[in-house]
ZADRENLUM-172065 format. One record per residue (C-alpha): residue number from 1; residue in three letters; chain; x, y, z. Coordinates in nm, 2 decimals, always signed. Example, Ala and Ser with C-alpha at 12.3 -4.5 7.8 and 13.67 -1.06 7.14 Angstrom:
+------+------+-------+--------+--------+--------+
: resi : resn : chain :     px :     py :     pz :
+------+------+-------+--------+--------+--------+
:    1 :  ALA :     A :  +1.23 :  -0.45 :  +0.78 :
:    2 :  SER :     A :  +1.37 :  -0.11 :  +0.71 :
+------+------+-------+--------+--------+--------+
***
This chain:
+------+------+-------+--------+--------+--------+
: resi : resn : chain :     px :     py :     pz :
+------+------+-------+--------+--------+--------+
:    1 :  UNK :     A :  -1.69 :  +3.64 :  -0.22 :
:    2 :  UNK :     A :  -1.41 :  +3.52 :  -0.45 :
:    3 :  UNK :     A :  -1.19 :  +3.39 :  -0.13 :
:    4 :  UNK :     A :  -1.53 :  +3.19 :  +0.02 :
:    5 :  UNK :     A :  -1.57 :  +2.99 :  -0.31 :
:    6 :  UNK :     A :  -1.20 :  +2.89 :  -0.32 :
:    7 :  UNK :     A :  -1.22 :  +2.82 :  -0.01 :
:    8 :  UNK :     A :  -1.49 :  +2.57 :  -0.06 :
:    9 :  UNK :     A :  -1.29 :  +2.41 :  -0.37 :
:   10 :  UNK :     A :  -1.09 :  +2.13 :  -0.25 :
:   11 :  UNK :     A :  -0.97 :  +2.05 :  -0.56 :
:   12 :  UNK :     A :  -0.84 :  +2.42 :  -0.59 :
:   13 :  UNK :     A :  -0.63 :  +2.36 :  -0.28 :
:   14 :  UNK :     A :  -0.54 :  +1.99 :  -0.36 :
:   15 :  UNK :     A :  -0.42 :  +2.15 :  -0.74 :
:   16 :  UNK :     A :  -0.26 :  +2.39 :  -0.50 :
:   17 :  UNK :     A :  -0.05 :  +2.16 :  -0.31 :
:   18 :  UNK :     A :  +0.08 :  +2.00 :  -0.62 :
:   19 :  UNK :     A :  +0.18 :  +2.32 :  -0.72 :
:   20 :  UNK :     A :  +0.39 :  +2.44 :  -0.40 :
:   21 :  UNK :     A :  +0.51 :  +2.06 :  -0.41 :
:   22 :  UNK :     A :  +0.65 :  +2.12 :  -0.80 :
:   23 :  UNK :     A :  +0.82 :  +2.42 :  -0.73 :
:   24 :  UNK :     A :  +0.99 :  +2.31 :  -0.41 :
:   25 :  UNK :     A :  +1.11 :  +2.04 :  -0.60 :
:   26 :  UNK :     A :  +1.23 :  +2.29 :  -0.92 :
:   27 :  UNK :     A :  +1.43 :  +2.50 :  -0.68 :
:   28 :  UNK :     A :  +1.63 :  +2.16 :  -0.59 :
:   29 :  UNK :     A :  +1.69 :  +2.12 :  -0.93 :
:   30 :  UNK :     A :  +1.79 :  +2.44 :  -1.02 :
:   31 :  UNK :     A :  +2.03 :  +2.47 :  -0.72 :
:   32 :  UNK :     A :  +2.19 :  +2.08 :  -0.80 :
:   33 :  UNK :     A :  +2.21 :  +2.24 :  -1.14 :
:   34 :  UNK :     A :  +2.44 :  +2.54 :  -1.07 :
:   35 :  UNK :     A :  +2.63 :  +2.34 :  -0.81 :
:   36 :  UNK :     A :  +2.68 :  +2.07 :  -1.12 :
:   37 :  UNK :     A :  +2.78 :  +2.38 :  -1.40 :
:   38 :  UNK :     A :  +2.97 :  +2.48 :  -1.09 :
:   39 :  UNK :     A :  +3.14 :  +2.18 :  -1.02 :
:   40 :  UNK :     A :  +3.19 :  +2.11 :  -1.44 :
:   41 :  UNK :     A :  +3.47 :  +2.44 :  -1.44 :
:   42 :  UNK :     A :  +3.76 :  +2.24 :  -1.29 :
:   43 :  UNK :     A :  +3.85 :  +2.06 :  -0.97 :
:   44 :  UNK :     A :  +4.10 :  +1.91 :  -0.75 :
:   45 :  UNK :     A :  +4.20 :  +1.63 :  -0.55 :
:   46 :  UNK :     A :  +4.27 :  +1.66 :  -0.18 :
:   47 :  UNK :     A :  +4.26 :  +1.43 :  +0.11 :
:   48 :  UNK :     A :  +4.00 :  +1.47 :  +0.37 :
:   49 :  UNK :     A :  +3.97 :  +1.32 :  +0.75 :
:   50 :  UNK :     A :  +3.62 :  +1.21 :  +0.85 :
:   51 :  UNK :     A :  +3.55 :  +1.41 :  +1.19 :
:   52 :  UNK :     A :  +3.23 :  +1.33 :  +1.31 :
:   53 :  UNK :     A :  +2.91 :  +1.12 :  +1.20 :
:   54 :  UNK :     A :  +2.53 :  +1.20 :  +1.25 :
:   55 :  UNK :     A :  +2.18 :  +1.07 :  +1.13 :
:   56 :  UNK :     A :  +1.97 :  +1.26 :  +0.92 :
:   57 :  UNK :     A :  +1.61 :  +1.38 :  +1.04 :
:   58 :  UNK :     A :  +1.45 :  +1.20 :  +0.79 :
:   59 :  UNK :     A :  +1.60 :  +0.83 :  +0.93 :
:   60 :  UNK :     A :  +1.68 :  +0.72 :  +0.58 :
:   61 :  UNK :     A :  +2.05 :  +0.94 :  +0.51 :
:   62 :  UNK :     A :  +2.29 :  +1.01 :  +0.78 :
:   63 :  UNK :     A :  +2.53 :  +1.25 :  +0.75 :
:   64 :  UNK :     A :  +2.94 :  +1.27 :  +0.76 :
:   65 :  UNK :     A :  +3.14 :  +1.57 :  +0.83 :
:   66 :  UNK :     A :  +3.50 :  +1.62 :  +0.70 :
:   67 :  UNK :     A :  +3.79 :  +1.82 :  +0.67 :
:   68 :  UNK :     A :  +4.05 :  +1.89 :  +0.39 :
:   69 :  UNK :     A :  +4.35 :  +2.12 :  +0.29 :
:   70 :  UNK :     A :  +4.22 :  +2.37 :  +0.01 :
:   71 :  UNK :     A :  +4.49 :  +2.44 :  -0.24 :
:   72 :  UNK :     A :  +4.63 :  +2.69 :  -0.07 :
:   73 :  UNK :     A :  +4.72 :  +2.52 :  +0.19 :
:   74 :  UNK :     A :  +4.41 :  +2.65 :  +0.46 :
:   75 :  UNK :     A :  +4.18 :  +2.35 :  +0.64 :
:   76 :  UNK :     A :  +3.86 :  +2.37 :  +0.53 :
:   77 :  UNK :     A :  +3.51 :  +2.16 :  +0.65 :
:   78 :  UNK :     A :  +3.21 :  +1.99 :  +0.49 :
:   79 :  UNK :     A :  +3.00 :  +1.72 :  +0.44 :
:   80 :  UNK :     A :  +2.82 :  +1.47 :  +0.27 :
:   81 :  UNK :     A :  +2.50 :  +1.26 :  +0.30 :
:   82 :  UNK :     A :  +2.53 :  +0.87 :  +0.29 :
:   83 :  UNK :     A :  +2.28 :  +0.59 :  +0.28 :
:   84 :  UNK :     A :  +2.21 :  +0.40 :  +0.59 :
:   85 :  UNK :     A :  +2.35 :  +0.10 :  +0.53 :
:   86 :  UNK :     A :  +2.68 :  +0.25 :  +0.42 :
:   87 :  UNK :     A :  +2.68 :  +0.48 :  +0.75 :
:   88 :  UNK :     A :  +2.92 :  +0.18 :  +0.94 :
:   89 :  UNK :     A :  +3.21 :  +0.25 :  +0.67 :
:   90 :  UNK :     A :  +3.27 :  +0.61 :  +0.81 :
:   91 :  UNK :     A :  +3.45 :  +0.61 :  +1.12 :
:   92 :  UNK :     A :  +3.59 :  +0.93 :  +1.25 :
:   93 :  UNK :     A :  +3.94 :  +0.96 :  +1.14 :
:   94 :  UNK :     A :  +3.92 :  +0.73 :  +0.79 :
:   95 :  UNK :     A :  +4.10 :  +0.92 :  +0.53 :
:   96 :  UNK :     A :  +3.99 :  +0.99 :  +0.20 :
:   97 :  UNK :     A :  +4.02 :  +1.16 :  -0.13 :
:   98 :  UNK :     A :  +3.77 :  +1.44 :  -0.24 :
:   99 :  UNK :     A :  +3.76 :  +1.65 :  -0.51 :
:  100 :  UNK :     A :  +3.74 :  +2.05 :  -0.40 :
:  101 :  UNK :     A :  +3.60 :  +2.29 :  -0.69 :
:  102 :  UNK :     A :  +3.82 :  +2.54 :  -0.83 :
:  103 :  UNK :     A :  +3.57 :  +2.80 :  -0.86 :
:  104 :  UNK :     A :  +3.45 :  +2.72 :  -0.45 :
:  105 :  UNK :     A :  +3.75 :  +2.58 :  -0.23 :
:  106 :  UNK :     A :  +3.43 :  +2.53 :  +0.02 :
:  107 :  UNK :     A :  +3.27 :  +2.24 :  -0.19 :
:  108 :  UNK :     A :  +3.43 :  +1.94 :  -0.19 :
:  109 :  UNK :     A :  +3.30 :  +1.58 :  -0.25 :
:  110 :  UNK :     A :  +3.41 :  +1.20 :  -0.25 :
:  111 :  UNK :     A :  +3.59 :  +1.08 :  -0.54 :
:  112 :  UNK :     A :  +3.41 :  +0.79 :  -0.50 :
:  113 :  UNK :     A :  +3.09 :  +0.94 :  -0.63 :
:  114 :  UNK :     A :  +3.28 :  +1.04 :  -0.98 :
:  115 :  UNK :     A :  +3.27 :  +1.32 :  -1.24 :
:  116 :  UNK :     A :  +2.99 :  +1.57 :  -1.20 :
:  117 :  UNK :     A :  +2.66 :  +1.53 :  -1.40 :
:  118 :  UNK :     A :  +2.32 :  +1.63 :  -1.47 :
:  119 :  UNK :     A :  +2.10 :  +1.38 :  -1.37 :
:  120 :  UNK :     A :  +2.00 :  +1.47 :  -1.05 :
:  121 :  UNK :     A :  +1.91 :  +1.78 :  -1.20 :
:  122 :  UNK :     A :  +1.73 :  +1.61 :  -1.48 :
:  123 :  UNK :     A :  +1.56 :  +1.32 :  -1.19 :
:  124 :  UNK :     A :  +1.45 :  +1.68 :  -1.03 :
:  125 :  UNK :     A :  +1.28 :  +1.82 :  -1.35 :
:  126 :  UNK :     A :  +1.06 :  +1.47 :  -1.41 :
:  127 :  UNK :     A :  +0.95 :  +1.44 :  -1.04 :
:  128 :  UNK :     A :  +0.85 :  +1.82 :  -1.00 :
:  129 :  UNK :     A :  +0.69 :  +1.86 :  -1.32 :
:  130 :  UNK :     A :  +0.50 :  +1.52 :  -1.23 :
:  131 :  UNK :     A :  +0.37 :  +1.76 :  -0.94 :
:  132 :  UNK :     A :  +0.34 :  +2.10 :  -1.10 :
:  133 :  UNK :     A :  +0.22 :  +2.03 :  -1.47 :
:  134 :  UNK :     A :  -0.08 :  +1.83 :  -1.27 :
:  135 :  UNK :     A :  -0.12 :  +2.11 :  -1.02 :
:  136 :  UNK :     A :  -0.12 :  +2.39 :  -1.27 :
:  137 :  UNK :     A :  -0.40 :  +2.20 :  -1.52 :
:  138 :  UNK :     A :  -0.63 :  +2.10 :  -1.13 :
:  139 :  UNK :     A :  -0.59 :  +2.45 :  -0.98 :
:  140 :  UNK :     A :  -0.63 :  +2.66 :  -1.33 :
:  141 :  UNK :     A :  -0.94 :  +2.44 :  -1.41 :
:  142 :  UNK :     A :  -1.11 :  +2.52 :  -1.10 :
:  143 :  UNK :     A :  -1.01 :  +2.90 :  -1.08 :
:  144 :  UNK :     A :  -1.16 :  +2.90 :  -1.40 :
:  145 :  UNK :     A :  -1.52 :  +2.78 :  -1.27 :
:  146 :  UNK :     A :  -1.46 :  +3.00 :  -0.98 :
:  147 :  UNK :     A :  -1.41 :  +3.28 :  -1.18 :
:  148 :  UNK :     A :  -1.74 :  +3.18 :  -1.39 :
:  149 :  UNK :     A :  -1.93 :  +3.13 :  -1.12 :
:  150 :  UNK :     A :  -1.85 :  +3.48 :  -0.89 :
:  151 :  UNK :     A :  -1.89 :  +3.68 :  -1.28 :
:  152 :  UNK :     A :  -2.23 :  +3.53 :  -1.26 :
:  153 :  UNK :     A :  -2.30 :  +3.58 :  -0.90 :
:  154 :  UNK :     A :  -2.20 :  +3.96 :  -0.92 :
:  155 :  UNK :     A :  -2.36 :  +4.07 :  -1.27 :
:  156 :  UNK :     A :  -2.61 :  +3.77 :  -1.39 :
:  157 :  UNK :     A :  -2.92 :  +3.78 :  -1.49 :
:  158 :  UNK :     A :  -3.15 :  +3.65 :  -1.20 :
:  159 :  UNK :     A :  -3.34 :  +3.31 :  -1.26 :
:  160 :  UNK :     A :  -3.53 :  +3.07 :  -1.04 :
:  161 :  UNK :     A :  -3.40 :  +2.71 :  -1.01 :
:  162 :  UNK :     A :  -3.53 :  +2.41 :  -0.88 :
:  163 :  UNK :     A :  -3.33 :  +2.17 :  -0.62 :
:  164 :  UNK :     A :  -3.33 :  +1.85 :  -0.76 :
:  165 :  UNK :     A :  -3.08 :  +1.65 :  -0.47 :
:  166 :  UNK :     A :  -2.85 :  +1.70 :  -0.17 :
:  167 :  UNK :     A :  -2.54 :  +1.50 :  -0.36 :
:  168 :  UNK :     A :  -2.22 :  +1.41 :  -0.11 :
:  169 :  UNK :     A :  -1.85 :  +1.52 :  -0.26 :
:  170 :  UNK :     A :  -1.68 :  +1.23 :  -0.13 :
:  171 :  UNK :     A :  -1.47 :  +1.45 :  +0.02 :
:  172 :  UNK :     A :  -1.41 :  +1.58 :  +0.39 :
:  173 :  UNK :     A :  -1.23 :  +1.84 :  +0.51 :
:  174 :  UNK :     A :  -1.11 :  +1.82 :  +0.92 :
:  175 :  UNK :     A :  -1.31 :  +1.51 :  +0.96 :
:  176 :  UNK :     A :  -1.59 :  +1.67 :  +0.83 :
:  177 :  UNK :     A :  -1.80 :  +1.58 :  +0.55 :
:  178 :  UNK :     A :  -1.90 :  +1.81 :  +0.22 :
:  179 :  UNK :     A :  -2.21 :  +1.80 :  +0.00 :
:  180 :  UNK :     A :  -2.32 :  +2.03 :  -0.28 :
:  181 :  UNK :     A :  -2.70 :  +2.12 :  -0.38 :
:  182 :  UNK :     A :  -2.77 :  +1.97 :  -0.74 :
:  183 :  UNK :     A :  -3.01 :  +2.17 :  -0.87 :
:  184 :  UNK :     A :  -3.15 :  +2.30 :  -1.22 :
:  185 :  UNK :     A :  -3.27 :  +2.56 :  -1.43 :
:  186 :  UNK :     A :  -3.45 :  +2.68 :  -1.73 :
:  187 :  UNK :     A :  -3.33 :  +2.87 :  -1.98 :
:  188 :  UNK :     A :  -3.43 :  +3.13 :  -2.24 :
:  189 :  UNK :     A :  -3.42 :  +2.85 :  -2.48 :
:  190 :  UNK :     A :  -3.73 :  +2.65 :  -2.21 :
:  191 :  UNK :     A :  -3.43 :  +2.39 :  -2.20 :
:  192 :  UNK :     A :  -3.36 :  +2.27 :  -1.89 :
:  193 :  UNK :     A :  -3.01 :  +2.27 :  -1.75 :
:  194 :  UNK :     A :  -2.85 :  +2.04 :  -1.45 :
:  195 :  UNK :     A :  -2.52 :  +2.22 :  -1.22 :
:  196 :  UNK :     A :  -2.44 :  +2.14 :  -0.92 :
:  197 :  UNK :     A :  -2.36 :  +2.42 :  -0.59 :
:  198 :  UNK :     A :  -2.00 :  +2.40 :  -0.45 :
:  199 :  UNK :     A :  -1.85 :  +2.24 :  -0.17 :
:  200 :  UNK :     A :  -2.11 :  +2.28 :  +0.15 :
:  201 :  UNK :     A :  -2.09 :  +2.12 :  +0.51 :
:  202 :  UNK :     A :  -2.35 :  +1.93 :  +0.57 :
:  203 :  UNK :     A :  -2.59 :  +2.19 :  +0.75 :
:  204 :  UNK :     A :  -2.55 :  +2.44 :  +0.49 :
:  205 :  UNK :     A :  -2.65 :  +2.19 :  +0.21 :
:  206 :  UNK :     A :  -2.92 :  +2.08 :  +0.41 :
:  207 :  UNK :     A :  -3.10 :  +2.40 :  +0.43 :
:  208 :  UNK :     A :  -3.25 :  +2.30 :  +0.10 :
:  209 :  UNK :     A :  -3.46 :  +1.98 :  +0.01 :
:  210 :  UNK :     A :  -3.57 :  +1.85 :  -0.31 :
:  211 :  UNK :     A :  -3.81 :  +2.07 :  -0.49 :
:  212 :  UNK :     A :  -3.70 :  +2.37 :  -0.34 :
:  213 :  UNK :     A :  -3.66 :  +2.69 :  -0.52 :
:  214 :  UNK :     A :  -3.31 :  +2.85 :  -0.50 :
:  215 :  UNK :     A :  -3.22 :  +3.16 :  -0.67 :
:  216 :  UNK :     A :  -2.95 :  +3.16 :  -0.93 :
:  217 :  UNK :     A :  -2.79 :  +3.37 :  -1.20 :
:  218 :  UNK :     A :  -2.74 :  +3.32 :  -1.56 :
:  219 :  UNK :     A :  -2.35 :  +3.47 :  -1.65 :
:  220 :  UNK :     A :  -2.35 :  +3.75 :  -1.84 :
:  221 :  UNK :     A :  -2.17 :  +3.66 :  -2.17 :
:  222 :  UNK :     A :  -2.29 :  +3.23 :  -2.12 :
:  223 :  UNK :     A :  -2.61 :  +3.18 :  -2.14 :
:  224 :  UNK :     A :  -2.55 :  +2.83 :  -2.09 :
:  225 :  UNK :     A :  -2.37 :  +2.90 :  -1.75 :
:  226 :  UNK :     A :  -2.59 :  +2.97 :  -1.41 :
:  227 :  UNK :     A :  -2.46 :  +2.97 :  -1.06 :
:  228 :  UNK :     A :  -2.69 :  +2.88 :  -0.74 :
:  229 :  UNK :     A :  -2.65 :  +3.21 :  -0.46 :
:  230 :  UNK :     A :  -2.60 :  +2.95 :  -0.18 :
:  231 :  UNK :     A :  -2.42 :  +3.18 :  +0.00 :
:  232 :  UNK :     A :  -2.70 :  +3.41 :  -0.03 :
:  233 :  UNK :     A :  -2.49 :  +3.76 :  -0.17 :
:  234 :  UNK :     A :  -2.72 :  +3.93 :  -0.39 :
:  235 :  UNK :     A :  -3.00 :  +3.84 :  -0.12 :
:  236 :  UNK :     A :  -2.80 :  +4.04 :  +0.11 :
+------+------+-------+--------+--------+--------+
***
């Protein structure tokens, strides 16, 4: 039951996304980080001869491979992304200066780019908790109406509610339109009370009209909280 009402949350998945997004964005900053605190511990200067040239896969960096004498004498290889409109200045055989780390002879850069710093790091750390601080509060919000609404599904008191409109989500997921059942519901108190069904396609939602009765359940411990069985579990 649980999985079949995430399912139906697109704003669960959407929070999701933002999420996965955050932390794939966090591990570049995290690895740019050590390679920084890496690079901070000492370096060297050694010249390097440009070998060969390719563009990226994204179209916007291209990429330039090199090799270098390590201290010690041995050849070593790497490379560096460049912008596009630099990618004309490297020409296989140019001849440059790199610095090589002391604590990894295999990672060398341009001198050109300077002294190692944090703020690509730091750039990482805004962008991915621009994705993952919004992801956690989307995702966490709805997981927590999930939660309420399968507790009160499983183990809520049975009441009868009324169908009150066939709303659409403004949402659509493959192409395909959803719409959830607004309904409402009387409680103890002879208040009545207005929710809404999750995510349906359109056939599902349809098997109700206006001034249907639907069953529902009251939660447990909320007495102010009912959930619509649109999925039709405890009628099973």
């Amino acid at each position: 039951m649980l999985f079949r009402y995430l399912r139906s949350n697109v704003v669960f998945w959407f929070g999701g996304i933002f999420i996965a997004t955050g932390l794939i964005v966090l591990c570049g900053a995290v690895f740019f980080a050590i390679q920084t605190a890496r690079r901070k511990q000492g370096f060297y200067q050694s010249t390097a001869t440009v070998t060969n040239r390719h563009g990226g896969p994204n179209g916007n960096t291209d990429y330039v491979h090199f090799r270098y004498a390590g201290r010690n004498g041995e050849l070593r290889e790497s490379s560096v992304n460049i912008s596009k409109r630099k990618y004309a200045q490297w020409q296989p055989g140019q001849r440059f200066q790199v610095n090589v780390s002391l604590v990894d002879p295999g990672d060398a850069w341009p001198v050109v780019e300077g002294t190692p710093t944090y703020w690509i790091p730091a750039v990482l750390v805004f962008l991915g908790s621009c994705f993952f601080i919004p992801g956690v509060m989307f995702a966490g919000r709805q997981l927590r109406r999930i939660l309420r609404g399968v507790a009160a599904i499983e183990r809520g008191q049975y009441v009868i509610g009324r169908v009150e409109e066939i709303r659409s989500t403004d949402k659509n997921v493959r192409g395909r339109s959803l719409y959830s059942v607004a309904w409402s519901w009387q409680g103890a108190d002879g208040l009545r009370r207005w929710a809404r069904s999750p995510a349906l396609s359109r056939s599902d939602a349809t098997h109700w009209k206006p001034g249907d009765e639907i069953a529902a359940y009251i939660h447990p411990s909320d007495p102010e909280f009912a959930e619509a069985d649109v999925y039709g579990y405890r009628s099973r």
